[in-house]
C-alpha positions in Angstrom: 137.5 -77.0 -73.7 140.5 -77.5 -75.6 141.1 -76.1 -79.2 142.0 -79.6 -81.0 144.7 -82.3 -81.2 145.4 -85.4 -79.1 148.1 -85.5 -76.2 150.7 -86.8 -78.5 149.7 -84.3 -81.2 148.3 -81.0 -79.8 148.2 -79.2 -82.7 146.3 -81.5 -84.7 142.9 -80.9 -85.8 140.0 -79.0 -84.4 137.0 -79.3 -82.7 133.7 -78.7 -84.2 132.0 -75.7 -82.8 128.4 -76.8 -82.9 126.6 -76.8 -79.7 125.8 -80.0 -79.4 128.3 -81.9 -81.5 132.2 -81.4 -80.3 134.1 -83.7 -82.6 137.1 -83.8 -83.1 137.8 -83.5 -86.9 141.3 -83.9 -88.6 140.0 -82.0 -91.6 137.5 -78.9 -90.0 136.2 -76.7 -92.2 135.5 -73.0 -91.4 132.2 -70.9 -92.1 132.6 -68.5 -94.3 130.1 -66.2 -92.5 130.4 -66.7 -88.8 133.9 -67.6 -88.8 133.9 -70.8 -86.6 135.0 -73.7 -87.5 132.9 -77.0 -88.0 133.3 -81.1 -89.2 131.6 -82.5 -92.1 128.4 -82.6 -91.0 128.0 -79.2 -89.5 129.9 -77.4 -92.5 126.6 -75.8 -94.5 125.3 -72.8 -93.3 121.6 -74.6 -93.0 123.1 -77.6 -90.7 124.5 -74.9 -88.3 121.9 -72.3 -88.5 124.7 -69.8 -89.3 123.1 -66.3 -88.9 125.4 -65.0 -92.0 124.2 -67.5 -94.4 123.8 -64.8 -97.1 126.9 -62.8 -96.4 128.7 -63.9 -100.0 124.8 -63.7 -101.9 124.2 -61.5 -104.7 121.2 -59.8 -105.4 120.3 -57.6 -108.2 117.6 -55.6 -109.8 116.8 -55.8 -113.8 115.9 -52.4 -115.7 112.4 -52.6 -117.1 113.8 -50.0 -120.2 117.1 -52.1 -121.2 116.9 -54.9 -119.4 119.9 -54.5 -117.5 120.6 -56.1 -114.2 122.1 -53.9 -111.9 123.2 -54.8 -108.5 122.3 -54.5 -104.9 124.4 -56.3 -102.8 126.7 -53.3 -101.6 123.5 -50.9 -101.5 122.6 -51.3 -97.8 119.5 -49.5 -96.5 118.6 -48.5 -100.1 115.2 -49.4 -101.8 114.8 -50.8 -105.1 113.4 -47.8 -107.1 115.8 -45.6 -105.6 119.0 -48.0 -107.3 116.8 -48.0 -110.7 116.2 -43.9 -110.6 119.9 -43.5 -109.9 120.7 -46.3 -112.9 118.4 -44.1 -115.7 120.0 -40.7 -114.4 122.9 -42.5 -114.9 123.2 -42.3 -118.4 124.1 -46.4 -118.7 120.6 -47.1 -119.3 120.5 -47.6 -123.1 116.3 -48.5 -124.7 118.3 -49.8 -127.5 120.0 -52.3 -125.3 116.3 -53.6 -124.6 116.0 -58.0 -125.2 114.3 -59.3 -128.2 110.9 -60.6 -128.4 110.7 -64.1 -127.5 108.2 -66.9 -128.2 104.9 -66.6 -126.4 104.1 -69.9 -126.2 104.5 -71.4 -122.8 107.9 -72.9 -121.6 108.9 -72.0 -125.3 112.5 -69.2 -124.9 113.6 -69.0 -128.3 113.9 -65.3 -129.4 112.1 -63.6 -132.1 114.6 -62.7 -135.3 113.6 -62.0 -138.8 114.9 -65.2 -139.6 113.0 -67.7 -137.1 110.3 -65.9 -136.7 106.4 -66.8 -138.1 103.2 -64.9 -138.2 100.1 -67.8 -137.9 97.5 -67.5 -140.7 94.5 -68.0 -138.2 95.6 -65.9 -135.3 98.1 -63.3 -136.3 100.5 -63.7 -133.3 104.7 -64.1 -134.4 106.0 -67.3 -133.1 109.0 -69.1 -133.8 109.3 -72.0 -136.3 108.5 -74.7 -133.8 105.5 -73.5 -133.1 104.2 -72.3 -136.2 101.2 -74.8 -137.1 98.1 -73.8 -135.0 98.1 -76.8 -133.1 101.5 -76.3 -131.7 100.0 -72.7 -130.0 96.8 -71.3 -127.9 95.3 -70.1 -131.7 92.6 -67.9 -130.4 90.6 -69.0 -133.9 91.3 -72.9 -133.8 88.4 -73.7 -132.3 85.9 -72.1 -134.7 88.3 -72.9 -137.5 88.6 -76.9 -136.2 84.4 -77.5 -136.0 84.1 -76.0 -139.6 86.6 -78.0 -140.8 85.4 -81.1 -139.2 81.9 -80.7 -141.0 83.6 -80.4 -144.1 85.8 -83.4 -143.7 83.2 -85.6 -143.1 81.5 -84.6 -146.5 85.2 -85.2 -148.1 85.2 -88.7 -146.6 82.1 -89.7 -148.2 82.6 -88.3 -151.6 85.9 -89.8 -151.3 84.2 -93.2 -150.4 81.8 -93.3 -152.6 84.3 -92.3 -155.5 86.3 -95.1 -154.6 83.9 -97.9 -154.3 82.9 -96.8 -157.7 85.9 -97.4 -159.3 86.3 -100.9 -157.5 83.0 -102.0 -158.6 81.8 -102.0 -155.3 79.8 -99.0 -152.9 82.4 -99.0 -149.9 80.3 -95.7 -148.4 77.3 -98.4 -147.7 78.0 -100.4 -144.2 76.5 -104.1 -145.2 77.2 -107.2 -144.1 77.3 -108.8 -146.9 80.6 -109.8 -148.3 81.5 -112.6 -150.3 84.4 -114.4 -149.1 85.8 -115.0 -152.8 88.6 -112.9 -153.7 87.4 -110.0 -156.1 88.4 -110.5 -159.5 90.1 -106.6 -159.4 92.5 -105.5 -156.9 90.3 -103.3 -154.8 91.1 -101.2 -151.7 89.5 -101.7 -148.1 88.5 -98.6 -146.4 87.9 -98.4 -142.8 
């Protein structure tokens, strides 16, 4: 098969290298990782099934003590623990170096300073300032602390009630039906 080109142009473009494709392309693209070159629609390493797809990848380790990533792309053959012994010997691994505390709320990233930072009243756990009201974290006492308070907010509502249809002349705690349609002779406030 012929590299590429027309008969009046030779030299001119290539031919795609996938098995089942041949086109040829003006513009060809080569693989990074096998080497051979490809047209538009054969170009990723997944639409080829290029055996070198991860030839340019990185991978790397993080350091449980400073939180360091360290990597292992040009370690061939070596095991994990064996890069993070060699890493502490090393004398680069600094505790000091370690990350910040961050939120524990879920999702929630924002790191723990002195200035952000805010201990709940209920459950004792630092968050940061978005999440400092009980509701906005997993409180480990909100439910005890929301059915107490629940009880006494129902006692509130009627001693508020009642102290309010007393001063409007009226008992608005009491559910009657029987209303006069007349407009009240003081401004009085409806509660529902």
């Amino acid at each position: 098969m012929e590299t590429g080109g027309t008969e009046a142009f030779p030299d001119l473009g290539k031919h795609c290298q996938h098995s089942d494709c041949h086109q040829l392309d003006f513009l060809p693209f080569t693989c990074q990782g096998c080497q051979k070159v490809f047209c538009l629609e054969h170009r990723s390493f997944k639409s080829h099934a290029c055996k070198n797809s991860d030839h340019n990848s990185r991978k790397v380790v993080v350091c449980e003590t400073c939180s360091m990533s360290i990597e292992t792309t040009g370690y061939v053959g070596q095991e994990e623990e064996a890069i993070l012994k060699k890493h502490q010997k090393s004398g680069n691994c600094d505790p000091t170096k370690k990350k910040k505390p961050i939120c524990p709320v879920k999702r929630c990233k924002e790191v723990l300073t002195f200035s952000n930072t805010s201990t709940c009243k209920t459950c004792h756990i630092k968050v940061c300032l978005k999440h400092r009201f009980p509701a906005d974290h997993a409180c480990s006492r909100r439910v005890s602390a929301s059915s107490s308070s629940s009880v006494a907010d129902g006692g509130w509502k009627n001693r508020f009630l009642a102290a309010l249809g007393s001063r409007a002349g009226q008992n608005c705690a009491k559910t009657g039906s029987s209303r006069s349609t007349s407009p009240p002779s003081t401004p009085s406030v409806k509660a529902y």
